[in-house]
N, CA, C and O of each residue as an XYZ file, in Angstrom:
336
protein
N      -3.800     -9.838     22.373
C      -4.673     -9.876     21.206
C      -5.010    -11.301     20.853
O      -4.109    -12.117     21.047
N      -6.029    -11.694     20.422
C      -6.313    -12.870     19.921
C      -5.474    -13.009     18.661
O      -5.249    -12.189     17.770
N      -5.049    -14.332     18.833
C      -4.480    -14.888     17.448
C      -5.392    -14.816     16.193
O      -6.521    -15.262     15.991
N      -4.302    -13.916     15.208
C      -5.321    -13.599     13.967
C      -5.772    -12.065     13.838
O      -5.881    -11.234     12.937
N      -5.988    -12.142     15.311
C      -6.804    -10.370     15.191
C      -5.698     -9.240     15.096
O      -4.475     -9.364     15.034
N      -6.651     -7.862     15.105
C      -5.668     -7.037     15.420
C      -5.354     -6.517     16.259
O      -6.239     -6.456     17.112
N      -4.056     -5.834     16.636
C      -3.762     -6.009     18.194
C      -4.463     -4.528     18.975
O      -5.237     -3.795     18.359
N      -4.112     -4.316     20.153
C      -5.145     -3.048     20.829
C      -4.330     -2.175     20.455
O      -4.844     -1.249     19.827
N      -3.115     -2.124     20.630
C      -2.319     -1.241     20.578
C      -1.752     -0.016     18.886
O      -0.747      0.693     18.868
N      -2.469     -0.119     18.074
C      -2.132     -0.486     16.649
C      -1.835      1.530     16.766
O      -2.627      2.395     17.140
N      -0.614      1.646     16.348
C       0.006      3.446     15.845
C      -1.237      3.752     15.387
O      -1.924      2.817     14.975
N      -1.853      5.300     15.363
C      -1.959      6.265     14.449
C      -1.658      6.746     13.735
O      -1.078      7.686     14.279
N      -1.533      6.941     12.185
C      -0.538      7.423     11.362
C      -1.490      8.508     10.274
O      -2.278      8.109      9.417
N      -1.256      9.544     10.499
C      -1.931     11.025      9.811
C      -1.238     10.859      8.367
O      -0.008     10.914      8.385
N      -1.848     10.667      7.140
C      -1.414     10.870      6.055
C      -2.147     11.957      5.270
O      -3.353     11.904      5.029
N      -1.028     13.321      4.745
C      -1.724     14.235      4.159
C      -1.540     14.209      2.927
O      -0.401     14.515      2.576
N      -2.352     13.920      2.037
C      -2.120     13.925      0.216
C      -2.591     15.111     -0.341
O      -3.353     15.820      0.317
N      -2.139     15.514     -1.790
C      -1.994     16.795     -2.479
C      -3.664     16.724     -3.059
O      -4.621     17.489     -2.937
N      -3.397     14.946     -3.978
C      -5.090     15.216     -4.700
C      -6.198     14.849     -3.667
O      -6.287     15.108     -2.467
N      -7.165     14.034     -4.672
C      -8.381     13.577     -4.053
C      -8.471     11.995     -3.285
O      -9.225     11.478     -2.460
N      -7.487     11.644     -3.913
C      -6.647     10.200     -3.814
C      -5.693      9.483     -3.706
O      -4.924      9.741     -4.632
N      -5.189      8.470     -2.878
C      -4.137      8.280     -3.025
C      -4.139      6.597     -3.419
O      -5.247      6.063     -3.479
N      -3.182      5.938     -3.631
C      -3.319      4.662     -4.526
C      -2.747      3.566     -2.717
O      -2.061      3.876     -1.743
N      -3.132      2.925     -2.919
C      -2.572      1.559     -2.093
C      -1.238      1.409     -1.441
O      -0.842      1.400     -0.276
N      -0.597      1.275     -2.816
C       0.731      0.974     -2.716
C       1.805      2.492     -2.218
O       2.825      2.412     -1.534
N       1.208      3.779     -2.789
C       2.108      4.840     -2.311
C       1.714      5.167     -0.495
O       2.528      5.593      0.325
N       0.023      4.770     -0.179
C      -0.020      5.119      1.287
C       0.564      4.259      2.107
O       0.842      4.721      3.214
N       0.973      2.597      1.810
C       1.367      1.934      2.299
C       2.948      2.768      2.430
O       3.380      2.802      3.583
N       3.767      3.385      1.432
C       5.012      3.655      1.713
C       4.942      4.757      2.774
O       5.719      5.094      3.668
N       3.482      5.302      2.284
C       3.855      6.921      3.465
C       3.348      6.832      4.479
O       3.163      7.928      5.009
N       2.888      5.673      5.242
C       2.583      4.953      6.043
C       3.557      4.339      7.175
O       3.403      4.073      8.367
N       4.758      4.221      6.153
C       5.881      3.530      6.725
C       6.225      1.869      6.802
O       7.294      1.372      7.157
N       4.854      1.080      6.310
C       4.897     -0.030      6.278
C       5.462     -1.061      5.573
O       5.857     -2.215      5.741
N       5.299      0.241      4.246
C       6.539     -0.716      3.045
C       8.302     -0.346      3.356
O       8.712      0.157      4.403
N       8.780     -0.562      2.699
C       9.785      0.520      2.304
C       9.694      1.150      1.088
O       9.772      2.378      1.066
N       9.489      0.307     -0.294
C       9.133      1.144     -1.392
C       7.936      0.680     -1.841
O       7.463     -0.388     -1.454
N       7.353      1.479     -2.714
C       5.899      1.042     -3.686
C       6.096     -0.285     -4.402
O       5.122     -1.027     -4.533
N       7.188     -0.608     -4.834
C       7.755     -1.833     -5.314
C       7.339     -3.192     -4.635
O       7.071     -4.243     -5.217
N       7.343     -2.937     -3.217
C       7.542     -3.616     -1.975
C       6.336     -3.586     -1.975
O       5.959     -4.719     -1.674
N       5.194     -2.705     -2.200
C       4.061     -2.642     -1.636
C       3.427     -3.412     -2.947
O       2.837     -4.386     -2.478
N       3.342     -3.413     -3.807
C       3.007     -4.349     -4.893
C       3.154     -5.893     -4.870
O       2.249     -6.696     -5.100
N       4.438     -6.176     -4.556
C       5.008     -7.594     -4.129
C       3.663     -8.072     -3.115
O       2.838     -8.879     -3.542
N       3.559     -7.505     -1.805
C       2.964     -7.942     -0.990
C       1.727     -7.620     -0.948
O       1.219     -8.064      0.082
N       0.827     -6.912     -1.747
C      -0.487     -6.873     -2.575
C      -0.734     -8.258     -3.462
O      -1.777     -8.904     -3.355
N       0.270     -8.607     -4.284
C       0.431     -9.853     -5.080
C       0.256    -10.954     -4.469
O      -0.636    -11.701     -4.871
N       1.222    -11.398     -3.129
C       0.905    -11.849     -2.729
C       0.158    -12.177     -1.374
O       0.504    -12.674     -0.302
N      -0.746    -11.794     -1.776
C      -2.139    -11.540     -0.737
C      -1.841    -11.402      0.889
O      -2.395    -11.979      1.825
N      -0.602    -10.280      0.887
C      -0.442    -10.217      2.555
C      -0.655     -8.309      2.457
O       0.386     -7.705      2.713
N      -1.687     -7.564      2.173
C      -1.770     -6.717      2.216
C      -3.473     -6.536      2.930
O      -4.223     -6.691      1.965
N      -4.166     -6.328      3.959
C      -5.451     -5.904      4.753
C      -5.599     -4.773      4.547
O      -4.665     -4.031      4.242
N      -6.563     -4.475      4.646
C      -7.427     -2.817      4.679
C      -8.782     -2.980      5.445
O      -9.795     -3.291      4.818
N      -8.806     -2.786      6.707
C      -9.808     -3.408      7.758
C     -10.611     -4.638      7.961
O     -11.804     -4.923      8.060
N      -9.096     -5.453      7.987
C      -9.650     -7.059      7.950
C     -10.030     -7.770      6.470
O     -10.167     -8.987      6.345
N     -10.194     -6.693      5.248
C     -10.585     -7.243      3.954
C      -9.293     -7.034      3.182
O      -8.754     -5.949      2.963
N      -8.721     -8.703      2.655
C      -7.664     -8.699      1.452
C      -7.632     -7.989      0.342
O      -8.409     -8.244     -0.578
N      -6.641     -6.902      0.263
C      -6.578     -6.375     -0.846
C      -5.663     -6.940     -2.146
O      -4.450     -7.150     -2.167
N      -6.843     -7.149     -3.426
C      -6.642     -7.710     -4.467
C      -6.139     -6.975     -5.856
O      -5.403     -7.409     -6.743
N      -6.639     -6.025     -5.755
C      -6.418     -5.070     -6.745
C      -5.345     -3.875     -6.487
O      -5.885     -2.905     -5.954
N      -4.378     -3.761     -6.662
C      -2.536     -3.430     -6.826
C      -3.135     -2.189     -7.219
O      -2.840     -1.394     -6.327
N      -3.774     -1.652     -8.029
C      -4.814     -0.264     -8.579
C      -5.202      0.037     -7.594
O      -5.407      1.218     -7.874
N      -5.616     -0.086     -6.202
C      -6.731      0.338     -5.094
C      -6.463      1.872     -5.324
O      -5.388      2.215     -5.816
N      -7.661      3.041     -4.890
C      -7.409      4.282     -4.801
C      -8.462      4.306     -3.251
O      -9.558      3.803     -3.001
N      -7.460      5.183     -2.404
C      -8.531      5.148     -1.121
C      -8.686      7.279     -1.240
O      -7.925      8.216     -1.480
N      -9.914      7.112     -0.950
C     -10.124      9.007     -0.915
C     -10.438     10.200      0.250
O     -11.294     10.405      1.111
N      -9.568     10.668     -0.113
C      -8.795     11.849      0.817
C      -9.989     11.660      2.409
O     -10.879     10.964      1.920
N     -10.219     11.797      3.239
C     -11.077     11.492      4.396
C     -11.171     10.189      4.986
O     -11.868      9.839      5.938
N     -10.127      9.313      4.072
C     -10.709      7.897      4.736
C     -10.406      7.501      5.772
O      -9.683      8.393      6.216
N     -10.491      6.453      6.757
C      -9.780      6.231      8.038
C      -9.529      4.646      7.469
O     -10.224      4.277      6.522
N      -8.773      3.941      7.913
C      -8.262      2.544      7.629
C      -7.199      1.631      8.512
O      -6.017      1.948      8.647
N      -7.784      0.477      9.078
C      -6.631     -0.509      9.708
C      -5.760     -1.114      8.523
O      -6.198     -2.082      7.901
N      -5.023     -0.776      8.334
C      -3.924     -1.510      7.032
C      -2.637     -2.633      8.257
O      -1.883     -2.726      9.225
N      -3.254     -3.152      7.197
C      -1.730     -4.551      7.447
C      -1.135     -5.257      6.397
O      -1.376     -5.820      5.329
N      -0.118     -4.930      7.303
C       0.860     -5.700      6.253
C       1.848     -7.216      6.592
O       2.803     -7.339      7.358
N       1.315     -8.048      5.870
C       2.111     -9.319      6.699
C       1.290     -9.151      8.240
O       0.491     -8.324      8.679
N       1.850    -10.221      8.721
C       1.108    -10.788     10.082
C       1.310     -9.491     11.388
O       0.392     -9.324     12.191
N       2.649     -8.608     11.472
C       2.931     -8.234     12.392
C       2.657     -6.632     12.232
O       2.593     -5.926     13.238
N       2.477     -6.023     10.752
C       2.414     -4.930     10.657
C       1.161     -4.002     10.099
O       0.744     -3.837      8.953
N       0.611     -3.318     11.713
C      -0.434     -2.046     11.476
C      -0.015     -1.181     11.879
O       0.903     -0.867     12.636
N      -1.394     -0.359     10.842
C      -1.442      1.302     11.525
C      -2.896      1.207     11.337
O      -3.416      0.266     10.736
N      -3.683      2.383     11.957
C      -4.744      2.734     11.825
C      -4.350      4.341     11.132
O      -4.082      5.344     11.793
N      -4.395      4.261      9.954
C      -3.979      5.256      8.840
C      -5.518      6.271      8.434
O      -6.636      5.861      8.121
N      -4.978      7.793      8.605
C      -5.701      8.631      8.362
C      -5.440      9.399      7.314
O      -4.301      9.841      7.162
N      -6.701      9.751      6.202
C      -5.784     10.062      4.933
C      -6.627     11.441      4.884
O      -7.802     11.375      4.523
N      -6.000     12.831      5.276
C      -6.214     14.276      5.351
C      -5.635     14.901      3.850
O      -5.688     16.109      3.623
């Protein structure tokens, strides 16, 4: 992979939610990338949280039920996250 980018290899990860939405910080946990929502806030704060190459700023994010998304976290950690 080029330095910086994201790599070829990046998991699939199927996420199924109850409502219409799910928030940032809870798909990041059910994702597997955080360990807790706590964790996923911290690293929203400090600006090591991606959502297809664009920094996520807002700790509030809601992504909705159909979305597809490269999420990263810190330098070493993706998924290409599906939210059913």
């Amino acid at each position: 992979r080029a330095k910086g980018g994201i790599p070829d290899d990046v998991p699939e990860i199927r996420i199924n939610i109850d409502g219409d939405s799910v928030g940032i910080a809870q798909l990041l946990k059910l994702a597997g990338l955080v360990e807790s929502t706590s964790e996923a806030y911290r690293a929203i704060e400090q600006g090591g949280v991606k959502l297809d190459s664009e920094k996520v700023s807002d700790r509030n994010s809601q992504l909705s039920k159909g979305a597809t998304v490269i999420a990263q976290v810190g330098k070493r950690k993706f998924a290409n996250i599906i939210i059913q």
